[in-house]
N, C-alpha and C positions, 0 to 999 in steps of 0.2 A: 411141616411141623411148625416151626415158626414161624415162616410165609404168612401170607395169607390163604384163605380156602384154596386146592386145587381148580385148576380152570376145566367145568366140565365137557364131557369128550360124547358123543355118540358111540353108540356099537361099532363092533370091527365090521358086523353086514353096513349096516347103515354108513363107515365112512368111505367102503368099499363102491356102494350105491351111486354116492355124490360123487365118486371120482370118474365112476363112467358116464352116470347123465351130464357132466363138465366135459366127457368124451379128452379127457385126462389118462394118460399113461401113466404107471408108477414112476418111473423115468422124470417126466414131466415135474410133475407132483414134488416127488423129491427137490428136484434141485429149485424149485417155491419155497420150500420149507429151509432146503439147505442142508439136505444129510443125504445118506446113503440111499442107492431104491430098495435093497435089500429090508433097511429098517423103516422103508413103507410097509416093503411085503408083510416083517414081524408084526406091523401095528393094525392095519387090515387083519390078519390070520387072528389077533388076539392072543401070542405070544410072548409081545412085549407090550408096556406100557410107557408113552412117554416123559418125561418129568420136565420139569426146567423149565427153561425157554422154550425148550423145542414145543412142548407143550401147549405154549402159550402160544405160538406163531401157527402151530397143527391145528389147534381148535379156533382160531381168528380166521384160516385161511378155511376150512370144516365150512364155518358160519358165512362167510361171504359165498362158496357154492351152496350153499342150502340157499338163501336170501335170493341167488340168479336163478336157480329151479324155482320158485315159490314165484316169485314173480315172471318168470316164461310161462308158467301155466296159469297167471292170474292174465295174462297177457293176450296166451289162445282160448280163454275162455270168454275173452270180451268180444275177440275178432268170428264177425258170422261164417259160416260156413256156406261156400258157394251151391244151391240147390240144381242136379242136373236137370234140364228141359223133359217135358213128360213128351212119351211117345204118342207119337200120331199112329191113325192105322190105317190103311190104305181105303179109300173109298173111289166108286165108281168103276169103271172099266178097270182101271187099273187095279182093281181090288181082287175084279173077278178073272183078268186075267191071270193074275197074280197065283189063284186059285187053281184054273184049268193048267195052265202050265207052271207047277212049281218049281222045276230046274230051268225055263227062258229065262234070261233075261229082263228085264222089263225096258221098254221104252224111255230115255232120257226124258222128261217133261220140262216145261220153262222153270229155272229157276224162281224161287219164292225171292220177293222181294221184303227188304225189310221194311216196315213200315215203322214212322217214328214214334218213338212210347210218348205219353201224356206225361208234360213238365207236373210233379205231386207240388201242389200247393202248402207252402208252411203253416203248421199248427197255427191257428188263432192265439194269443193271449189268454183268451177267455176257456180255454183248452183246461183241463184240472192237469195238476202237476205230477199226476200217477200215470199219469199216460205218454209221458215224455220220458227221455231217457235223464237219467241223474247227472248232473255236471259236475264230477270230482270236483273237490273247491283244493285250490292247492297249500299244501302246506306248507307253513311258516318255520323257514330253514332257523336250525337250533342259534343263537346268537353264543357267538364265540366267548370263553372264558377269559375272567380278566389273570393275570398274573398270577395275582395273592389268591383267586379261586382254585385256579390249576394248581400251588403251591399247597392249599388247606387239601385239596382231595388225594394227594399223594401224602403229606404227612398222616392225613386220617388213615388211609388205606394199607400206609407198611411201617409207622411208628410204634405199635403195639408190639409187632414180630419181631423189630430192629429190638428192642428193650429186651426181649429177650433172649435172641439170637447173643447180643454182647453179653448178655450175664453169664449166660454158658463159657462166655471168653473169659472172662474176669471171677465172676464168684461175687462180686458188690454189686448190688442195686442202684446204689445213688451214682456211681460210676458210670453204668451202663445207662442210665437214663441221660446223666449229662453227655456221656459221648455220643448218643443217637441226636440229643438237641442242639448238639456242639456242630455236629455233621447235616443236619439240616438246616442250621446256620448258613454254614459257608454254603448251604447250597443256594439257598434265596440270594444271597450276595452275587454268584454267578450263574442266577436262574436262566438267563438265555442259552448257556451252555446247557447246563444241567435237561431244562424242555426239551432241545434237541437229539439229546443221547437215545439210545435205543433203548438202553436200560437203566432208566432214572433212579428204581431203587436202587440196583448194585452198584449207582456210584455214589451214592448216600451208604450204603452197605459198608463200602469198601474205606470211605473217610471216617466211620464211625468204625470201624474195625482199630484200623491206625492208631485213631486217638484214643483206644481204650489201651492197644497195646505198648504205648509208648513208654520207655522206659525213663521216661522224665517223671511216670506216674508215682512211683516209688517215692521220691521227694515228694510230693506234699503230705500237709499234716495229717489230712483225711486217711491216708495210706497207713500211716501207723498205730491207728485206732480198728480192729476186726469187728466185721457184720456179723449179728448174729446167723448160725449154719440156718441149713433148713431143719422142718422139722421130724422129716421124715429119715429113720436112720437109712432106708438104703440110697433116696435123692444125699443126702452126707457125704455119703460112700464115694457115689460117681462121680459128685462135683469137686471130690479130693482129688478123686483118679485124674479129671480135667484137667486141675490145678497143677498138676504135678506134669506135665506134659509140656516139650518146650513147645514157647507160644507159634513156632509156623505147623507144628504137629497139630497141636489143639486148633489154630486159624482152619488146618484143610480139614479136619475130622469134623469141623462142626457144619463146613460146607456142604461137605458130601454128602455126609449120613445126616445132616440137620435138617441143614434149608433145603437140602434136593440137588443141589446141581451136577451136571455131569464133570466128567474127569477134564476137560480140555478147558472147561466153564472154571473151575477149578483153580486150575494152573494159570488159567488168564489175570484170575482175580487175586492171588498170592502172587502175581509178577515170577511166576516160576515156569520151566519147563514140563509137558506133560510128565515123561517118567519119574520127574523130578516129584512132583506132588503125589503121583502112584506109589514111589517110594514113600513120603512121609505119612501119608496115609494108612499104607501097611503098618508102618514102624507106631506109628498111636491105637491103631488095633490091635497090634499083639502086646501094646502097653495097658491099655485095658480091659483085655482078655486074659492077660497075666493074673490082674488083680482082681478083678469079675470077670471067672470061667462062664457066666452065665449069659455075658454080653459079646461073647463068640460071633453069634448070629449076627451079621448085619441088618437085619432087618429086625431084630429084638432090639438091639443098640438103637435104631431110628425109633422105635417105638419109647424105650427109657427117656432117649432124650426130649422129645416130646414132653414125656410127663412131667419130666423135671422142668424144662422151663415154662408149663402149661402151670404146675403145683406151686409157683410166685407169685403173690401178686404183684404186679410192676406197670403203677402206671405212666404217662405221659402227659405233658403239660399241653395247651390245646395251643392252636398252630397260629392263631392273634400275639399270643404270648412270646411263642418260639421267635417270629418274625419280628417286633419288638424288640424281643432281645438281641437277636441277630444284627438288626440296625443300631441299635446303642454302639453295640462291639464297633462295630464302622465306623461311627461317630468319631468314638474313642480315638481310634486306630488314624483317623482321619486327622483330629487336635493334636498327636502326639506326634505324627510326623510335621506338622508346619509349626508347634513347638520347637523342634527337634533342627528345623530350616531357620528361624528364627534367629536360635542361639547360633547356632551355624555362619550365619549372617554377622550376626553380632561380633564373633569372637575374628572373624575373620577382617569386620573394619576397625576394631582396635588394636590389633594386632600391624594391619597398614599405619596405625594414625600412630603408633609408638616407634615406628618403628625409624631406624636411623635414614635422615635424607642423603647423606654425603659418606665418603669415606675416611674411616680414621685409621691410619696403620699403627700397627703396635708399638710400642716403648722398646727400642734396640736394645738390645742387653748390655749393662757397663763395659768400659776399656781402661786398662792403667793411662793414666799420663805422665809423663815423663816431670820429672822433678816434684812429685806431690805424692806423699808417700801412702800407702793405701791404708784406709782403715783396718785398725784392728777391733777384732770383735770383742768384749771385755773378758778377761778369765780371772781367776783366783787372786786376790789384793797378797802382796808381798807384808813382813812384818813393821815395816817403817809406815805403810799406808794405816795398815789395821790401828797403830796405835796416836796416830793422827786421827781417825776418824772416830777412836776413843775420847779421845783430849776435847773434840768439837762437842762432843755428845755431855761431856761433863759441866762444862761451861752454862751459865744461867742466858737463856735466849733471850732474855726481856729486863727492863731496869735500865738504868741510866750508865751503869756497870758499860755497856755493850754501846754509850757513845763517847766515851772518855777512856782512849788508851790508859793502862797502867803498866808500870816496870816489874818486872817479877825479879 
């Protein structure tokens, strides 16, 4: 659904065909592919069909024995066929013996000698070029992908489906589109790793997953402003029922019955145990089976959802852009940590350069001394103080009054 196109499969005769002219056991077979031999026999017989990965690894392995047949019989059709020597017939005596008594024996005669064949002289030059055999000219092996090419052909190839795949998660568009270019972000940053995975997309899949569901998303502004619904009332319906589903419920319902994968594929990608995701699987189907009796059917639910995230438009930014942007972040991330060391530095040679060289011990706490009688601290003036300090207050502080005693 929101993959890209299924990977296509030959007949069950025709992959039945390949597996014997490879002179391949289902046994064999199977464990190439990496499943059961039972669920060769299903895929052969035409009882099952495979989805997923398995899919993908079924029809790669398919196409390499068709391409080794195709080329063994381009191979014995170049190679001449040995012609047997014509028969001789008996002449002379031995002919007509041969004749009067046809149960003798006949006489042993001298072996034939071989006599040497004539060396064939090589074609002239001047020979016309139809009369010679053709000399394959050999082909010029494909020159290898640089990075950012390998990087643009995979965002071309599973960007569009990731866009939609998260909206089904989330219910927002601008969301979803930033979480698939946020997650191909990080992936150009550890492209070496990410090249080597087996499955490039589900680990772009899986970090675009993440970032849509994280609950840090809540906090920002965007979050508290609502995307217009869709506009179709019953796409409304389902993407409520979605919404309303907790997020590891809705993560595995949209794996399963969305993008296709199996149940063990499943539980790898949610970091959970198989029964583990069979259980929350179940439990989001009869959450949406509750609410649309009509979406019972698993295979009507793959169908719905399809349409609903086929019935968005949602595009994606092109892959110059994303990688761009992806390096900025690095940049970024790159200035603010040796910012970050800088002050670090900083704070930590002023911190030396203040700080004390020697040691100081503290101020001992006081002791009485003997003959010196301790301070007292001041309390309430008695009425002889108060009305002295009346008398001072009354008196003129300035004038000549204040340098020539007088007698009262």
């Amino acid at each position: 659904m929101t993959r890209g196109p299924a990977t296509p499969l030959p007949s069950p005769k025709a992959r039945r065909r390949l597996r014997e002219a490879a002179s391949l056991t289902q046994t064999q077979l199977a464990e190439r592919v990496g499943v059961a031999p039972g669920t060769v026999r299903a895929w052969e017989s035409g009882r099952t069909t495979p989805r997923g990965r398995k899919r993908e690894a079924y029809a790669k392995l398919l196409k390499t024995l068709a391409a080794e047949e195709e080329s063994a019989a381009r191979q014995a059709a170049r190679t001449p066929q040995p012609t047997p020597p014509p028969k001789t017939e008996p002449t002379g005596d031995r002919a007509s013996a041969s004749e009067a008594c046809p149960g003798a024996e006949a006489e042993p005669g001298p072996e034939p000698v071989a006599m040497p064949m004539p060396m064939r002289e090589p074609a002239p030059e001047s020979q016309p070029r139809s009369t010679r055999e053709p000399i394959p000219e050999p082909r010029p092996a494909p020159a290898p992908l640089t990075p950012a090419q390998a990087f643009d052909a995979l965002y071309e190839f599973s960007a569009p489906a990731l866009v939609r795949q998260t909206f089904l998660l989330t219910g927002r568009r601008e969301q979803a589109r930033e979480s698939v270019e946020r997650a191909f972000q990080t992936a150009w940053e550890r492209w070496p790793e990410v090249a080597r995975d087996r499955d490039p997309v589900g680990w772009v899949r899986a970090t675009a997953y993440e970032y849509a569901l994280s609950p840090w998303q809540r906090f920002r502004p965007r979050h508290r402003h609502p995307e217009p619904p869709p506009a179709d009332p019953g796409d409304r319906t389902l993407l409520n029922t979605l919404l309303r589903l907790p997020p590891r419920h809705r993560r595995t319902l949209v794996l399963y019955d969305g993008v296709g994968l199996d149940l063990p594929e499943t539980a790898a990608e949610t970091e959970a145990s198989t029964p583990a995701a069979a259980h929350r699987l179940l439990r989001a189907r009869e959450a949406v089976a509750g609410r649309l009796p009509a979406l019972a059917d698993p295979q009507v639910l793959h169908r719905r959802l399809a349409e609903l995230a086929s019935n968005e438009r949602l595009g994606a930014a092109r892959p110059p852009t994303v990688r761009r942007g992806g390096e900025r972040r690095a940049r970024f991330r790159t200035r603010a940590a040796i910012a970050f060391t800088v002050a670090l530095i900083g704070t930590t040679a002023l911190t030396v350069r203040t700080a004390p060289t020697h040691y100081e011990p503290p101020v001992s706490p006081g002791q009485a001394v003997r003959g010196v009688p301790p301070r007292v601290a001041p309390g309430s003036l008695s009425d002889e103080e108060l009305e002295l300090r009346q008398k001072l207050r009354d008196q003129m502080q300035d004038g000549p009054e204040r340098l020539s005693p007088q007698l009262e």
